[in-house]
C-alpha positions as CSV (number, residue, x, y, z in Angstrom):
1,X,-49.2,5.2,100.8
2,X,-45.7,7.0,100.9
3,X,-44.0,3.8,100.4
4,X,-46.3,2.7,97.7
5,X,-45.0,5.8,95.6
6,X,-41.4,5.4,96.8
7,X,-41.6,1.7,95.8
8,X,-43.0,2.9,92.1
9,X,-40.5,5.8,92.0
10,X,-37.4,3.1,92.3
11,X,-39.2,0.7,89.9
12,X,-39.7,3.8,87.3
13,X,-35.7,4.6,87.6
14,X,-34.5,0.3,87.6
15,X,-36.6,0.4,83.8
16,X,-35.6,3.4,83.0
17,X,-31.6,2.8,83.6
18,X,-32.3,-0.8,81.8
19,X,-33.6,1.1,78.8
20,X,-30.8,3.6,78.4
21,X,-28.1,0.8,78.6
22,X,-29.9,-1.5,75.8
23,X,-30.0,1.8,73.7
24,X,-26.3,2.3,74.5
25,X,-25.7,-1.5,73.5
26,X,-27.5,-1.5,70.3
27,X,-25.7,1.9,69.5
28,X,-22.0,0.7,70.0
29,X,-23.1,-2.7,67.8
30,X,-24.0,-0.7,64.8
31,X,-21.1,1.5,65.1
32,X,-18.7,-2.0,65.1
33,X,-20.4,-3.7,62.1
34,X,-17.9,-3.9,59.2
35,X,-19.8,-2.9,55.6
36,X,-18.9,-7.2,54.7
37,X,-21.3,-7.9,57.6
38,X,-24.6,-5.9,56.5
39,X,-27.5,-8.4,56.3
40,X,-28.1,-9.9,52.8
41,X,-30.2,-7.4,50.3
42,X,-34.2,-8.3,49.7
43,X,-34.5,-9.5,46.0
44,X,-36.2,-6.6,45.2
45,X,-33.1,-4.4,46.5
46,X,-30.7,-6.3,44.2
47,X,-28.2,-3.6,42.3
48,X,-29.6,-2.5,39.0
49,X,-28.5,-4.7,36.0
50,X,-30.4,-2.5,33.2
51,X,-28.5,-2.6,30.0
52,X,-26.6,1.2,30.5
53,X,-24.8,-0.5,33.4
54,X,-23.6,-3.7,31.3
55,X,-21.6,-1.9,28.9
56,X,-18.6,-3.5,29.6
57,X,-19.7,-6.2,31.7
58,X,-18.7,-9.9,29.9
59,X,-21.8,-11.7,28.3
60,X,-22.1,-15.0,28.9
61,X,-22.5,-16.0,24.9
62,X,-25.9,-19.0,24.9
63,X,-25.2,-22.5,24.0
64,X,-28.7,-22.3,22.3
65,X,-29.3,-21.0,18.4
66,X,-29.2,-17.0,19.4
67,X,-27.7,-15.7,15.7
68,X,-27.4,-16.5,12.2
69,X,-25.6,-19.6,12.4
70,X,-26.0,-20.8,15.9
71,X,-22.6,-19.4,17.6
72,X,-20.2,-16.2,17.3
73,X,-17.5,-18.5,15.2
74,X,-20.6,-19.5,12.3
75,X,-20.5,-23.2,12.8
76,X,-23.7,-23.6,11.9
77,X,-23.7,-26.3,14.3
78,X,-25.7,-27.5,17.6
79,X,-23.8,-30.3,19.3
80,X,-26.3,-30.2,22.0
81,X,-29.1,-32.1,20.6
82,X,-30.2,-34.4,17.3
83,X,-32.4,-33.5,15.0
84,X,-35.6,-34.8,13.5
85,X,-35.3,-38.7,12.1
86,X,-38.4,-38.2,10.1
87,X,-39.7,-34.6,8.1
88,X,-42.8,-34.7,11.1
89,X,-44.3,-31.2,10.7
90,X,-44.9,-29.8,14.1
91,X,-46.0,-26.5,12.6
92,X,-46.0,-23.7,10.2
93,X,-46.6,-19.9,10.2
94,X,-47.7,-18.1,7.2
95,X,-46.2,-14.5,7.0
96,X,-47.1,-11.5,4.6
97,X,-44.4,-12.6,2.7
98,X,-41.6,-14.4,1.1
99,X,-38.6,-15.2,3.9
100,X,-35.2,-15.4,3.5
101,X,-34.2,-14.9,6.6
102,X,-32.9,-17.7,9.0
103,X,-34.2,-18.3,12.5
104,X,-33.0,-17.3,15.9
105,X,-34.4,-18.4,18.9
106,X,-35.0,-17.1,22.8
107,X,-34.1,-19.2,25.6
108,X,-37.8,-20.5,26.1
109,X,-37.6,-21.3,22.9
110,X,-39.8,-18.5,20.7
111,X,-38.4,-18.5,17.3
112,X,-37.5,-14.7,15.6
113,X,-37.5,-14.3,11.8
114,X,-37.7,-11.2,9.5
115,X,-39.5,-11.2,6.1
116,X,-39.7,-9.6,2.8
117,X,-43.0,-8.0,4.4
118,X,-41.2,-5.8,6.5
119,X,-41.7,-7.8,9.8
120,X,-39.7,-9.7,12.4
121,X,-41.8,-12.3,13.7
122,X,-41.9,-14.0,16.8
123,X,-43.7,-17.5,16.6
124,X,-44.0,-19.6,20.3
125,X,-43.2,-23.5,20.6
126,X,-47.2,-24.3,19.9
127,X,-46.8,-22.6,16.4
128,X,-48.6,-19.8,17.3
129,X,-47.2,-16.6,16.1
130,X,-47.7,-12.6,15.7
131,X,-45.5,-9.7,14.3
132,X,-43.0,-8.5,16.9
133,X,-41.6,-5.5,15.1
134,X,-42.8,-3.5,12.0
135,X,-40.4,-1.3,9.2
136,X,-41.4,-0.6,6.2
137,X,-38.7,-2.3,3.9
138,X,-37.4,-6.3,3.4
139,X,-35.5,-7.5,6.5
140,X,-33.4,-10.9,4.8
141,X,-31.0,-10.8,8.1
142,X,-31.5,-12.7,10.9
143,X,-32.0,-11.2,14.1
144,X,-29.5,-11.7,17.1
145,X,-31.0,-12.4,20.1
146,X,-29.3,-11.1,23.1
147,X,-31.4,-11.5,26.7
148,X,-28.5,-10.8,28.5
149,X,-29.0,-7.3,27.5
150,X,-32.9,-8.2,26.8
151,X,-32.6,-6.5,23.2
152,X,-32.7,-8.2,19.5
153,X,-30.6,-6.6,16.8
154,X,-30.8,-6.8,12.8
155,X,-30.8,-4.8,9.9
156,X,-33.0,-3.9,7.2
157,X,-32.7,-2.5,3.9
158,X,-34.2,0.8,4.8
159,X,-30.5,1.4,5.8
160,X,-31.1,1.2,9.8
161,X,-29.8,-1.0,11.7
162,X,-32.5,-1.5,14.5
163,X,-32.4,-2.8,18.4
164,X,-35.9,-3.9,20.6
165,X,-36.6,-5.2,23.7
166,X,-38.4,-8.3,24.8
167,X,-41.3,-6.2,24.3
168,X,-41.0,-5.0,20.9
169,X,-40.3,-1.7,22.4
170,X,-37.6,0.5,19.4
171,X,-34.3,1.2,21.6
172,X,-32.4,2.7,18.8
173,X,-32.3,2.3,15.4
174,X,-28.7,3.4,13.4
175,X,-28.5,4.8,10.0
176,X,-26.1,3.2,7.4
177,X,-27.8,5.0,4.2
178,X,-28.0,1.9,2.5
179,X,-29.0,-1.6,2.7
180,X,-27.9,-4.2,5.1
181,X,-28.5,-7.6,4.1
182,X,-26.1,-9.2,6.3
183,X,-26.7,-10.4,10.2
184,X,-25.2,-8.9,12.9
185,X,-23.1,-10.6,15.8
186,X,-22.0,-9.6,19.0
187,X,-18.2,-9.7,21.5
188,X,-18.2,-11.5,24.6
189,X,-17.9,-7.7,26.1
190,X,-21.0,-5.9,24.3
191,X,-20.0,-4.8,20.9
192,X,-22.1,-5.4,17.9
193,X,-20.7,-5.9,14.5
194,X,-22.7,-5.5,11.1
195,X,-21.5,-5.2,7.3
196,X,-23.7,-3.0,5.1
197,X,-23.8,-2.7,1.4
198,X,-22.3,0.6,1.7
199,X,-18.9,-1.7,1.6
200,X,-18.4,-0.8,5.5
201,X,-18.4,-3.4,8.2
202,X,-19.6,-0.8,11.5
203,X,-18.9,-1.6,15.4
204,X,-21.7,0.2,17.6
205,X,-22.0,-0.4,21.5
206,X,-25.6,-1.5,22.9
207,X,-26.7,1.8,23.1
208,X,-26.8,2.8,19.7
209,X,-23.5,5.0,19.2
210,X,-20.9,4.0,16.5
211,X,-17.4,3.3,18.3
212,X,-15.6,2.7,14.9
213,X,-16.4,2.0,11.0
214,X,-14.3,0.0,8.7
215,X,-14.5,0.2,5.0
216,X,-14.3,-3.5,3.2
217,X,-15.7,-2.9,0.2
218,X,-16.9,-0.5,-2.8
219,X,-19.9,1.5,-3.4
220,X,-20.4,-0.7,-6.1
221,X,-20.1,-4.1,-4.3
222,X,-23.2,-5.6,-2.2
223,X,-21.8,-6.8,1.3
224,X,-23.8,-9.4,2.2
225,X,-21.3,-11.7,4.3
226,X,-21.9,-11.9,8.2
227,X,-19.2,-11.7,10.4
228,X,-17.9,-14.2,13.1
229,X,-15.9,-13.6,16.0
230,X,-12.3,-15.6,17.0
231,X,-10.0,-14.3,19.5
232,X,-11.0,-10.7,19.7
233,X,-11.2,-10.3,16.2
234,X,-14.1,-10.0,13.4
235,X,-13.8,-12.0,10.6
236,X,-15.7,-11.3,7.4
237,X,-15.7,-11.6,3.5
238,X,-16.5,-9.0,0.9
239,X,-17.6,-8.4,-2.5
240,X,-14.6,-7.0,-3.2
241,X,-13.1,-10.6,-3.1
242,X,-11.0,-9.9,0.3
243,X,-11.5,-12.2,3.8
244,X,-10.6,-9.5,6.4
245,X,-9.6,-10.3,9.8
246,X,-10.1,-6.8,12.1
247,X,-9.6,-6.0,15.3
248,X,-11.6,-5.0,18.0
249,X,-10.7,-1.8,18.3
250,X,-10.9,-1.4,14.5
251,X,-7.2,-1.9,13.3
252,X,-6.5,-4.2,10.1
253,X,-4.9,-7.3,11.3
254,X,-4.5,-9.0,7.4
255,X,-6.7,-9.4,3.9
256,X,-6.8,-12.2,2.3
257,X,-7.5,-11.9,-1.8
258,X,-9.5,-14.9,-3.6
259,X,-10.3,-14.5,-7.3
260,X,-14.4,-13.9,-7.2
261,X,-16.9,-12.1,-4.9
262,X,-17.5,-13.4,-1.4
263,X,-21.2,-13.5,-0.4
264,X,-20.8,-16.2,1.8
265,X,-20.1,-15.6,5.4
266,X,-17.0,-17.4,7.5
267,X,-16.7,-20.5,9.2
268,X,-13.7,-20.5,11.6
269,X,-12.7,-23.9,14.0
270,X,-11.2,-23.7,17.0
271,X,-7.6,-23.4,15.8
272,X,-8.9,-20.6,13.7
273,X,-9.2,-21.6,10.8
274,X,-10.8,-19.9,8.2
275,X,-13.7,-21.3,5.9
276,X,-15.9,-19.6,3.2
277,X,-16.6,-20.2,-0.5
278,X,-16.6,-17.3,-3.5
279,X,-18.6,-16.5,-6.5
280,X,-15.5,-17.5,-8.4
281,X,-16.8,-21.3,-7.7
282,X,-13.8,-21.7,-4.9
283,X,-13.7,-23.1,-1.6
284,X,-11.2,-21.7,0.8
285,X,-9.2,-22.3,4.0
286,X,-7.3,-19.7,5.4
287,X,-5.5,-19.6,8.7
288,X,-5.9,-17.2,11.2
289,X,-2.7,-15.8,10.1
290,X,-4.5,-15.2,6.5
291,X,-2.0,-17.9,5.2
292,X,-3.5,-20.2,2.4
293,X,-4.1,-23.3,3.7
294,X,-5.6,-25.0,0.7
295,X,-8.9,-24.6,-1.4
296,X,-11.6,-26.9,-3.7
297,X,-12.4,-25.8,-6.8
298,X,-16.3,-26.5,-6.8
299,X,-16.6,-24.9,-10.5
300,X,-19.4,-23.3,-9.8
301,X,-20.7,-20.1,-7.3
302,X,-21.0,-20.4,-3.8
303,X,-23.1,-18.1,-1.5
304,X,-23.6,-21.2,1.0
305,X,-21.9,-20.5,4.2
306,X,-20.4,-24.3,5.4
307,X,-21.4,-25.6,9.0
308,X,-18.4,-27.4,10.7
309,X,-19.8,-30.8,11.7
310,X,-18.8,-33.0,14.7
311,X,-17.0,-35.1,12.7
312,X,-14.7,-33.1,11.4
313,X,-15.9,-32.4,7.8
314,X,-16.7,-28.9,6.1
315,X,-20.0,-29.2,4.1
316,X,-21.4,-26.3,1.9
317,X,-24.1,-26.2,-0.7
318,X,-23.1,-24.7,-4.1
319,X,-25.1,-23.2,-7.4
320,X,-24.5,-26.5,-9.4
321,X,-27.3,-27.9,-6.8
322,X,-24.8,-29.9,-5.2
323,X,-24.2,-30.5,-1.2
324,X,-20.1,-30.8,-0.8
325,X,-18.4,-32.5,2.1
326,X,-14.8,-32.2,2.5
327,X,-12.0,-33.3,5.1
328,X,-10.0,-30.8,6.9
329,X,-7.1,-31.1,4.2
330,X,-10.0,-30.1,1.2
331,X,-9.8,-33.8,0.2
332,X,-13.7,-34.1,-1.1
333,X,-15.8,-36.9,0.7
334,X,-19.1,-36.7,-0.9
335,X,-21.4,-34.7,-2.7
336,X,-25.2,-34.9,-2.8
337,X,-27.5,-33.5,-5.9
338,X,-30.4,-31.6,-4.1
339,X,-31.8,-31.3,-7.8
340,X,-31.2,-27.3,-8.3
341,X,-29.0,-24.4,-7.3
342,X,-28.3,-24.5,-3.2
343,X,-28.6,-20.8,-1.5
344,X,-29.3,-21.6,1.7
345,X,-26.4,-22.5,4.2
346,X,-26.3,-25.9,6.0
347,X,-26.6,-26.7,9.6
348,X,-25.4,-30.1,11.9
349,X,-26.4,-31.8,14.8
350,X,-24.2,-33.6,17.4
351,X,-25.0,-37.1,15.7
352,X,-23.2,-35.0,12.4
353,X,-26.4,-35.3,10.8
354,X,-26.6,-31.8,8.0
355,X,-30.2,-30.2,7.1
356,X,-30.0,-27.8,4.0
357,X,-32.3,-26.2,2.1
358,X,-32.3,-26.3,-1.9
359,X,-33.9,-23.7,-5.1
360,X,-36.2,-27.0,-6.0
361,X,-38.6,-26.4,-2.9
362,X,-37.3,-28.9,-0.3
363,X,-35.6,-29.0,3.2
364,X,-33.2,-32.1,3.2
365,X,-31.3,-33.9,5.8
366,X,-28.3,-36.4,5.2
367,X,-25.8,-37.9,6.9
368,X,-22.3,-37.3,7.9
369,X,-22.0,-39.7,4.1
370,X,-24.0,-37.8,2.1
371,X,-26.8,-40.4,2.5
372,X,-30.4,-39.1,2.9
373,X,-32.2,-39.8,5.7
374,X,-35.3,-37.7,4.5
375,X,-36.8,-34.4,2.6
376,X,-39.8,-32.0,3.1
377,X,-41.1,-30.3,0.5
378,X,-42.1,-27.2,-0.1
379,X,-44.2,-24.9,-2.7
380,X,-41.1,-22.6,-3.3
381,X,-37.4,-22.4,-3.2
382,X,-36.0,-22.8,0.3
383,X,-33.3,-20.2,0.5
384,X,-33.3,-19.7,4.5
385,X,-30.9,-21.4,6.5
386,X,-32.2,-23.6,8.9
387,X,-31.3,-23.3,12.2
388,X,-31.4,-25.9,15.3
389,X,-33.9,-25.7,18.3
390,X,-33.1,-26.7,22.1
391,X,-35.2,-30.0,21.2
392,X,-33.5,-30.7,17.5
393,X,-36.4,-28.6,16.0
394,X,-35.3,-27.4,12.2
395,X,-37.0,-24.3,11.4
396,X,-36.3,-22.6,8.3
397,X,-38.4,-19.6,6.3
398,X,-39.5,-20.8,2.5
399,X,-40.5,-18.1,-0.7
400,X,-44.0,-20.1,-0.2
401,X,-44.3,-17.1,2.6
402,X,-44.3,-20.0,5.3
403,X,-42.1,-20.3,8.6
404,X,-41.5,-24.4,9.2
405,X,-41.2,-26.1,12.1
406,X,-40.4,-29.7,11.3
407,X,-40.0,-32.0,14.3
408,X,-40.0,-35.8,15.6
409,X,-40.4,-35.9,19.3
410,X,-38.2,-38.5,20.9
């Protein structure tokens, strides 16, 4: 019996010793491990990425149509996809009211508008549609979609300039005082530009708070041209007559006078280049050094801001109802009679292939030599821009009150 207990008793202390030196093992281990060697973090422990800690993070800009005229430069142009060969309606959305607002889209593809009515609308790839966001006054910009920061941005002529989530949920909204017609764009490290009719172009970070203000205009002049964005730099025109080139941190870089109003917005290429048309019936080229490169005397107004095709030509829309096409020097290649005055500004396709929308109540698309390929027709004047979906979808707003969706699956 005495060596039963005596055999337990050295058992008991063997386990016991084995015990402490594991412990001692595992200690020493975890003391050794270098912070580089910690085992890989659970999705759900992945380092918070909410908007206040992007600030100044770099956004990767989308290669889909996110903004009033597809890309931070105003190309109006998608060189990642064709458009439709034939006017195949895929669908329409009726809002409250007119639209002259162009499209942006969401990477899965939902389409966001404003309207007259008050509303930006969010309509889904089966046509189906609701109101995203209500104000109270006519929204004619065109919202910037940014789902990096998972907000959307426009401005409204109650004189705020307002930011949403995904959900429709208000994050800010900014007060101007006045209208602001114009669409908003945004730098490759969060900043968000917008002009305002007040005659001041603003630069806000994604939280709300103005970082500077720069005045481009008069009390007295509408500002309805939309910046772009080349080399750290915002490039816009004013009523005032001027093309400004500012930068980021709100210092004039140059001012370039022409001899009429500027409505339209800017076009710039990848040299910089400067493109826009003025009420005074002018087209322009500036370079990035606000030198004069040359300019086309359309003779009549132009509000049309010109999408930079593939193949090298500039092509705008004017009040005489006319599509121009012109070569890099300003020599004119074609012009195409839409039948009555052109608003709306033209986009392109990778095939060079333009779509623009004319006063006489149709959508038209033509090809890189002014031939027409084909036209939709509306009830009303088309004076949206269209923009360019992920699978050539053109979808453009109409004074009919209707959002278009006009399609030919390939």
């Amino acid at each position: 019996m005495n060596k039963i207990i005596y055999n337990k008793t050295i058992a008991c202390f063997i386990l016991t010793a084995i015990l402490l030196i594991a412990i001692s093992i595992t200690g020493c281990l975890k003391a050794s491990r270098k912070p580089n060697q910690e085992s890989p973090r659970k999705p759900t422990e992945i380092l918070n990425t909410s908007p206040e800690n992007k600030t100044d993070a770099k956004i990767k800009i989308p290669k889909y149509w996110f903004k009033f005229r597809g890309n931070l430069r105003n190309t109006g142009t998608n060189l990642n996809t064709t458009g439709p060969d034939k006017p195949v309606l895929k669908w329409k959305f009726r809002a409250k009211h007119e639209i002259m607002s162009s499209a942006s889209f969401s990477s899965s593809g939902d389409v966001f508008i404003g309207s007259h009515d008050g509303n930006i609308y969010i309509v889904g790839r089966d046509g189906k549609g609701s109101i995203f966001f209500h104000t109270k006054e006519t929204i004619t910009s065109t919202p910037l979609v940014v789902e990096y920061y998972d907000r959307i941005l426009w401005g409204n002529f109650d004189g705020n300039f307002y930011c949403v989530d995904g959900k429709g949920n208000l994050q800010f909204k900014f007060d101007t005082g006045d209208w602001i017609p114009s669409s908003p764009t945004i730098s490759g490290d969060g900043k968000i530009f917008v002009t305002c009719r007040n005659g001041f172009l603003y630069c806000l970070d994604m939280k709300g708070e103005l970082i500077w203000k720069f005045e481009i205009g008069k009390q007295d002049y509408e500002i309805q041209s939309s910046p772009a964005i080349f080399e750290n730099s915002v490039i816009v025109g004013s009523a005032a007559g001027f093309v400004y080139r500012i930068d980021f941190d709100g210092s004039l870089i140059w001012k370039f006078k022409t001899d009429g109003d500027i409505y339209a917005s800017p076009a710039v290429d990848n040299n910089g280049n400067i493109f826009i048309g003025s009420w005074d019936g002018t087209f322009y080229c500036v370079d990035k050094n606000g030198k004069s490169v040359w300019k086309y005397e359309a003779g009549s107004k132009i509000t049309s801001s010109a999408t930079l095709t593939i193949k090298g030509q500039i092509v705008f829309g004017a009040h005489d109802g006319n599509v121009y096409s012109l070569d890099k020097a300003g020599n004119i290649l074609w012009k195409f009679d839409s039948g009555k005055s052109i608003e709306s500004s033209p986009a392109s396709d990778r095939n060079g292939n333009i779509y623009v929308g004319s006063d006489i109540g149709k959508m038209f698309a033509l090809t890189p030599r002014g031939g027409k390929i084909w036209e939709f027709e509306t009830k009303k004047p088309v004076l949206s821009s269209p923009s360019i979906g992920k699978n050539g979808e053109i979808v453009f707003g109409c004074e009919d009150k209707y959002i278009y969706c006009i399609w030919d699956k390939k």
